[in-house]
BABAVEX-403264 format. One line per 8 residues: number of its first residue (from 1); their letters; for each residue x, y, z of N, C-alpha, C, CB. Coordinates in nm, 4 decimals. Glycine has a CB too. Layout:
BEGIN
NUM> A> X/Y/Z/X/Y/Z/X/Y/Z/X/Y/Z; ...
// end
This chain:
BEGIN
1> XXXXXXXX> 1.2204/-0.9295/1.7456/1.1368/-0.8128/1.7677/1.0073/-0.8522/1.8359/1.1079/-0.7419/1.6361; 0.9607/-0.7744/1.9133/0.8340/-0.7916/1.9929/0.7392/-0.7539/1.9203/0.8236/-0.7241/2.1146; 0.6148/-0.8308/1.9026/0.4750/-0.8445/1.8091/0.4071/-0.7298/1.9529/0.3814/-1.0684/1.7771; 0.3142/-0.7052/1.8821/0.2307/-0.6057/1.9574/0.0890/-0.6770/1.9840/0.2132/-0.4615/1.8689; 0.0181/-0.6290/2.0438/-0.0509/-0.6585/2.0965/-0.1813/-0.5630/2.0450/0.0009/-0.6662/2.2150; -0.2959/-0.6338/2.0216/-0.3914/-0.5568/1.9493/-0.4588/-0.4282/2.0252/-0.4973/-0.6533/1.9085; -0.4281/-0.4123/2.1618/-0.4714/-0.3293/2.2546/-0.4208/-0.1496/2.1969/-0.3983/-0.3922/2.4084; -0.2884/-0.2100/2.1299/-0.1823/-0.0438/2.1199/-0.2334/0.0628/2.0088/0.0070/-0.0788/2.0589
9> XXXXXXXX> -0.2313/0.1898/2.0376/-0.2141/0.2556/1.8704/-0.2540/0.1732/1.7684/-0.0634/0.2883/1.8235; -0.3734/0.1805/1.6814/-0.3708/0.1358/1.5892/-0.3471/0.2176/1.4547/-0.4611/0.0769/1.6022; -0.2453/0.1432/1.3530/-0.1898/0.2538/1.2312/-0.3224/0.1694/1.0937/0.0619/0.2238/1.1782; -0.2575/0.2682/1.0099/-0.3352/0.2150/0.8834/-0.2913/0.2580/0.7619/-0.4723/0.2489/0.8832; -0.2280/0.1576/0.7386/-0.1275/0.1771/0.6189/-0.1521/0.1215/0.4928/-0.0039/0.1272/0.6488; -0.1361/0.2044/0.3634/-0.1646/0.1752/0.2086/-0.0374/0.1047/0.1612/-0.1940/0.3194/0.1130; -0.0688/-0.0323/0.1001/0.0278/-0.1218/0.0606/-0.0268/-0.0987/-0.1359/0.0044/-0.3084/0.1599; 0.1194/-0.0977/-0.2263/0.1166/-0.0951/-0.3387/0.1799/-0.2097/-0.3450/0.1558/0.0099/-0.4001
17> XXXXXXXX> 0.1326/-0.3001/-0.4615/0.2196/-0.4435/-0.5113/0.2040/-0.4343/-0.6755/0.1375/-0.6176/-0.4424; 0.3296/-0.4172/-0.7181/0.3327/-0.4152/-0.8302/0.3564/-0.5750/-0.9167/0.4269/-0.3138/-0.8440; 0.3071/-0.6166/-1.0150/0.3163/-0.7305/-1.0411/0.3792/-0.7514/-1.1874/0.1936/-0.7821/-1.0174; 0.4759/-0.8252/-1.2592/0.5312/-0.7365/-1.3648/0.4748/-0.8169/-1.5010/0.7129/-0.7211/-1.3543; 0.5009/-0.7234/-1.5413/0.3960/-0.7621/-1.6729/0.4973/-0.8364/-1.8504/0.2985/-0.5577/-1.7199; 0.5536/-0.9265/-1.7447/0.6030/-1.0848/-1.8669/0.5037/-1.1933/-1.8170/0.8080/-1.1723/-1.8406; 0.5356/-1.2509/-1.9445/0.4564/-1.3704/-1.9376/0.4012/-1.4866/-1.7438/0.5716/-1.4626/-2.0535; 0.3414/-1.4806/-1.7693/0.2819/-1.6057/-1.6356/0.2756/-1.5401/-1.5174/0.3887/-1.7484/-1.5963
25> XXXXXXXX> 0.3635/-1.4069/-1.5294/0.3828/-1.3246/-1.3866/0.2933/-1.2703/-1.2536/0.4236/-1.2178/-1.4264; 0.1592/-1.3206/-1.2987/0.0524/-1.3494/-1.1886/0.0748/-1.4635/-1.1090/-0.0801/-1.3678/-1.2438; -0.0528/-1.4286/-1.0112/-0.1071/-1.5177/-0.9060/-0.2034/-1.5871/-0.8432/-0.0959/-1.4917/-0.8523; -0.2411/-1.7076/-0.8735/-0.3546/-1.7190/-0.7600/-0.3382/-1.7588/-0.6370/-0.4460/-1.7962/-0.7894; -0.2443/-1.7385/-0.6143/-0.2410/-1.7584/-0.4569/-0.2920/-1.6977/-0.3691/-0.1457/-1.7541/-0.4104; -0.2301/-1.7303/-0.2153/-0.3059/-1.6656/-0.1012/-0.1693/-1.5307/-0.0880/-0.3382/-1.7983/0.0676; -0.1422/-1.4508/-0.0449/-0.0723/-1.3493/-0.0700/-0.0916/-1.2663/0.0851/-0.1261/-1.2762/-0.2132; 0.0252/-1.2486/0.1745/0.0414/-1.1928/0.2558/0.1718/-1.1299/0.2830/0.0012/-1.2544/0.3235
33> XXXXXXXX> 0.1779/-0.9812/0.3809/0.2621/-0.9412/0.4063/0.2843/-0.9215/0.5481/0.2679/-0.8627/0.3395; 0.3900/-0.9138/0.5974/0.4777/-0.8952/0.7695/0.5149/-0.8032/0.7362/0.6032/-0.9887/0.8422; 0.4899/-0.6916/0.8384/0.5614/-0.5378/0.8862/0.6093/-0.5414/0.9840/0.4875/-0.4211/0.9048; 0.7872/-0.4606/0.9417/0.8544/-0.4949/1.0555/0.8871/-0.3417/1.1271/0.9907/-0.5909/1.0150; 0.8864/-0.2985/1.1769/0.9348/-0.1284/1.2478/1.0484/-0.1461/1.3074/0.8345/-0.0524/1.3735; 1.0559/-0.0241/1.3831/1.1414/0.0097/1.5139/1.0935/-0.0382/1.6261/1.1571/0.1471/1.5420; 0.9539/-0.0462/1.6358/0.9100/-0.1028/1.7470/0.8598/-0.1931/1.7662/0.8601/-0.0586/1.7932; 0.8375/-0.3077/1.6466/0.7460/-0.4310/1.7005/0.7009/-0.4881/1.5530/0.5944/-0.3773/1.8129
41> XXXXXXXX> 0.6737/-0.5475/1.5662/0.6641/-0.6529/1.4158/0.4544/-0.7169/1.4054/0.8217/-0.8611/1.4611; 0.3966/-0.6524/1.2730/0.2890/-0.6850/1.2672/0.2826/-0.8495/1.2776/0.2389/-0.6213/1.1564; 0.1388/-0.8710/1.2815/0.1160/-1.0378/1.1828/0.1128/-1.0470/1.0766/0.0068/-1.1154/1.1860; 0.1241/-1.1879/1.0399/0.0342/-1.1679/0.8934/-0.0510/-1.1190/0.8391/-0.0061/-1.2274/0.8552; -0.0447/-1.0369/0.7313/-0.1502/-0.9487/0.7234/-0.1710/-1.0114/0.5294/-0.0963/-0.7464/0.7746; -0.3222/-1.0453/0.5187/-0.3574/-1.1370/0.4183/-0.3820/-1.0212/0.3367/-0.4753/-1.2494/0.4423; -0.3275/-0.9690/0.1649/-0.3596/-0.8864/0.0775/-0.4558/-0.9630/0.0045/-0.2517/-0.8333/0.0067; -0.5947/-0.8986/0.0235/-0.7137/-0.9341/-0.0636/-0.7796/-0.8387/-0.0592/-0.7933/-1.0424/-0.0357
49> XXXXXXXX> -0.8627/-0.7880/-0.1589/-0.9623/-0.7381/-0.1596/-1.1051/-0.7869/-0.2884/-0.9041/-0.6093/-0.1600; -1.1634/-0.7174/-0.3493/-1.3040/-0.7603/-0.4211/-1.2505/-0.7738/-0.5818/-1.4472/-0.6233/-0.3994; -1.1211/-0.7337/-0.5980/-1.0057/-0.7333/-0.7367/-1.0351/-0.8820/-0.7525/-0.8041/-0.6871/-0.7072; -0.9734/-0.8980/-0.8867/-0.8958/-1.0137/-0.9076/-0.7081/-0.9884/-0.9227/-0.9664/-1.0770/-1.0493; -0.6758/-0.9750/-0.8350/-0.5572/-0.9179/-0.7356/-0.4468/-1.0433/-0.8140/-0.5960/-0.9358/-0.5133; -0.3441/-0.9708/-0.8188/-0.1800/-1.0053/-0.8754/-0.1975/-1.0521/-0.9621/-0.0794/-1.0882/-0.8123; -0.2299/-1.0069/-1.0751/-0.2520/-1.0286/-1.2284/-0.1237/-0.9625/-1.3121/-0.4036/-0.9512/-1.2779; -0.0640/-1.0505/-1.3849/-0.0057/-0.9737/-1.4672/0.0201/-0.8560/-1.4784/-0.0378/-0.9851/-1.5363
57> XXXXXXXX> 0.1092/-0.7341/-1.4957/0.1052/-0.6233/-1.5119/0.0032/-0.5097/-1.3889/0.0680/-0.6343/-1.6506; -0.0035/-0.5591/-1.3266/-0.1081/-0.4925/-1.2676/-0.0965/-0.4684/-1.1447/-0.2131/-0.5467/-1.2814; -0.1453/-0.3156/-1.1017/-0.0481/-0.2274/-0.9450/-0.2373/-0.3038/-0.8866/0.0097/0.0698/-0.9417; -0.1807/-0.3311/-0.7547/-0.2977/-0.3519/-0.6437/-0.2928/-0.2933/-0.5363/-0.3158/-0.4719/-0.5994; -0.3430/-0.2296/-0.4627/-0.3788/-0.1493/-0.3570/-0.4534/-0.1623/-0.2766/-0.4045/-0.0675/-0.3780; -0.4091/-0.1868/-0.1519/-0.4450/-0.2284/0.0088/-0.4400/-0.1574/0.0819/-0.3839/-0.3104/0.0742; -0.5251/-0.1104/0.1954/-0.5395/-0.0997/0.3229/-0.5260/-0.1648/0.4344/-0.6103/-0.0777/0.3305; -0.4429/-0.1565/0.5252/-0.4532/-0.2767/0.6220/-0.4065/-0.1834/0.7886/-0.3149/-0.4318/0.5597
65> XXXXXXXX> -0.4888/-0.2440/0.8528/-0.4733/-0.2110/0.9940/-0.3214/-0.2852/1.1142/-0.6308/-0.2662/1.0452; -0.2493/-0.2230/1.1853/-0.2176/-0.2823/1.2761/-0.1906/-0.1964/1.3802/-0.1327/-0.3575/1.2463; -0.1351/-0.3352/1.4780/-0.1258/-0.2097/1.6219/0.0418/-0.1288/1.5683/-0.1040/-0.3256/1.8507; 0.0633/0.0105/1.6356/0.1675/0.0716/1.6170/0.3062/-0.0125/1.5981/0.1675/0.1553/1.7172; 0.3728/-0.0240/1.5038/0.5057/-0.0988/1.4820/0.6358/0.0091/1.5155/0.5117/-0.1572/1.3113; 0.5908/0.1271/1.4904/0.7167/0.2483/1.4950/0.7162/0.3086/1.3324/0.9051/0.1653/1.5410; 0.8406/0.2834/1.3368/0.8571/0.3416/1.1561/0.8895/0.2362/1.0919/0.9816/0.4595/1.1093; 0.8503/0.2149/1.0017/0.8768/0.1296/0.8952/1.0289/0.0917/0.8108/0.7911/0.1829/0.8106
73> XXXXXXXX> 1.0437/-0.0476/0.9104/1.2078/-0.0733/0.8767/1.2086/-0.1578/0.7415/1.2969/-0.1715/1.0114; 1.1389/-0.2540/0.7494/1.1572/-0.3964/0.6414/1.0214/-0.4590/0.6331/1.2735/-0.5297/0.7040; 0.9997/-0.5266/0.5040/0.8499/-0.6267/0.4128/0.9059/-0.7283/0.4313/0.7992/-0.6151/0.2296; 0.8001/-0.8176/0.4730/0.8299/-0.9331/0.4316/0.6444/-1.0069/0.3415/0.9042/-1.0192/0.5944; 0.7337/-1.0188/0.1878/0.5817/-1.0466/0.1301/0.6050/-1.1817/0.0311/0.5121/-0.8938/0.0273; 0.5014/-1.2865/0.1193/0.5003/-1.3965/0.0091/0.3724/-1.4753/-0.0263/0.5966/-1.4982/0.0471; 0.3667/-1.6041/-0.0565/0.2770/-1.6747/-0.0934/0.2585/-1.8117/-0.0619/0.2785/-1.6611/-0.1953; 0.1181/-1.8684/-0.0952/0.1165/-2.0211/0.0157/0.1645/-2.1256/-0.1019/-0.0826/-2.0812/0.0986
81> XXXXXXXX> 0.1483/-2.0734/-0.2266/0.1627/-2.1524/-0.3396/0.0342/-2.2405/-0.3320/0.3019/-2.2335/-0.3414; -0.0349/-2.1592/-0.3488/-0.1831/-2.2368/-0.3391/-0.2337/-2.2014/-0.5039/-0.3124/-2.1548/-0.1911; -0.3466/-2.2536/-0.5289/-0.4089/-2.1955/-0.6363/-0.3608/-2.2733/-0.7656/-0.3780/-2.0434/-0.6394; -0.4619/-2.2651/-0.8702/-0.3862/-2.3120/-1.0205/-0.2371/-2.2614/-1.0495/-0.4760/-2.2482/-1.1533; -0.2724/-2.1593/-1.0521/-0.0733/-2.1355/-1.1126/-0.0316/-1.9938/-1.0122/-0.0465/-2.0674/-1.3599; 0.0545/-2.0992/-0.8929/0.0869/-1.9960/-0.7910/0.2121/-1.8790/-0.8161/0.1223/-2.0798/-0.6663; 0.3059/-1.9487/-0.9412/0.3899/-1.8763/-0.9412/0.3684/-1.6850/-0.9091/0.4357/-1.9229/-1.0613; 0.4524/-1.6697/-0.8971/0.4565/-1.4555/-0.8966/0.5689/-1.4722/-0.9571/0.4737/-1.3266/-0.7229
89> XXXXXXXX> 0.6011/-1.2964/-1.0259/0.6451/-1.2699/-1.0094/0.6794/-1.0446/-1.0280/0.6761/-1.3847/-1.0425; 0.7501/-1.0478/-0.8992/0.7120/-0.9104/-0.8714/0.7943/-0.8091/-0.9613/0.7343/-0.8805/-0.7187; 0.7700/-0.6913/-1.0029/0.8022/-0.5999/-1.0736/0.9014/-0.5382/-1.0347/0.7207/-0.5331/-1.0935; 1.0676/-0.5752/-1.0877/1.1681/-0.5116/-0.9986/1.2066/-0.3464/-0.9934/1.2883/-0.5817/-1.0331; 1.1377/-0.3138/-1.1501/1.1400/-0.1737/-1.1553/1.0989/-0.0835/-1.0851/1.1034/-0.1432/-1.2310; 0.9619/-0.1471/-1.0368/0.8402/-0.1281/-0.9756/0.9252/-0.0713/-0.7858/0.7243/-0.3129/-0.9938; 1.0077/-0.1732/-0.8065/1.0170/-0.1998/-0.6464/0.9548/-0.3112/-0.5908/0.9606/-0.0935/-0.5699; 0.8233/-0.3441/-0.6871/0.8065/-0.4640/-0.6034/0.6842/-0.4210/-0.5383/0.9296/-0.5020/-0.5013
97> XXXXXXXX> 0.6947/-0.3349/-0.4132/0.5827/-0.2924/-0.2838/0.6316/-0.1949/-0.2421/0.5558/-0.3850/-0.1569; 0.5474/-0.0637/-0.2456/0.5478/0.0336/-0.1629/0.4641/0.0181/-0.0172/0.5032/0.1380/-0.2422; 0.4828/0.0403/0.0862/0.3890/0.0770/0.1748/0.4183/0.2058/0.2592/0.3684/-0.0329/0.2562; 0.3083/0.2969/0.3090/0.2881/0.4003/0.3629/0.1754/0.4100/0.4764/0.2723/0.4759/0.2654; 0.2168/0.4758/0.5669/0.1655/0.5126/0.7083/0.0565/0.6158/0.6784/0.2868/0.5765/0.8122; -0.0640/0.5746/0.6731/-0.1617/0.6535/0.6400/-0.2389/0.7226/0.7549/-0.2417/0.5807/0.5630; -0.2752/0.6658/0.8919/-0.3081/0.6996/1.0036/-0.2409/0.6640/1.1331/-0.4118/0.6695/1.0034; -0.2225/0.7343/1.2135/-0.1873/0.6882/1.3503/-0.0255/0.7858/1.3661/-0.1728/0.4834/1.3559
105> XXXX> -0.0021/0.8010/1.4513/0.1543/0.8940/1.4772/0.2322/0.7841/1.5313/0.1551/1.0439/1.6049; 0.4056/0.8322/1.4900/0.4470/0.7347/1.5664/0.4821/0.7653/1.7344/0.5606/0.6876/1.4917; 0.5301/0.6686/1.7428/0.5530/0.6511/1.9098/0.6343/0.7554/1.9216/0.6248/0.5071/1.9760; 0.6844/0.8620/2.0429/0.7590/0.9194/2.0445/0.9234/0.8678/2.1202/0.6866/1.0114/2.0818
// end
């Protein structure tokens, strides 16, 4: 798939990460996700914000910018295994990660 180019449509989409709440099931890691569309495949896009983010039991919520991808085909979300105790692990009930197209239209 073709990466876009920061020039195009820019979207802005709300990412949910659910984190599940057994034992050790946090993170300190570095934590990023890849969006893939119909039309073009984001970068890495680093989930952080001012939280203390992927904790045990606990939904986190992101904003993140890219140029237009299309519609939203496939996630790709992992970790550097950095940090004291990098393990995750994600909430299958949960789904895991929602994400949603908050600004921008798609391509026609």
């Amino acid at each position: 798939m073709k990466r876009l180019a920061s020039r195009d449509t820019e979207v802005v989409w709300k990412i949910q990460v659910y984190t599940s709440n057994v034992k050790d099931a946090g993170t300190d890691a570095n934590v990023r996700i890849i969006l893939y569309g119909n039309e073009g495949t984001s970068e890495p896009l680093v989930l952080d914000n001012s939280e203390n983010n992927f904790e045990q039991g606990k939904l986190d919520t992101f904003e993140v910018s890219t140029a237009d991808i299309g519609e939203l085909c496939q996630v790709q979300i992992y970790h550097d295994n950095s940090g004291n105790k990098p393990g995750w692990h994600l909430d299958k009930e949960q789904a895991g990660v929602d994400v949603h197209r908050l600004l921008g239209e798609p391509r026609e």
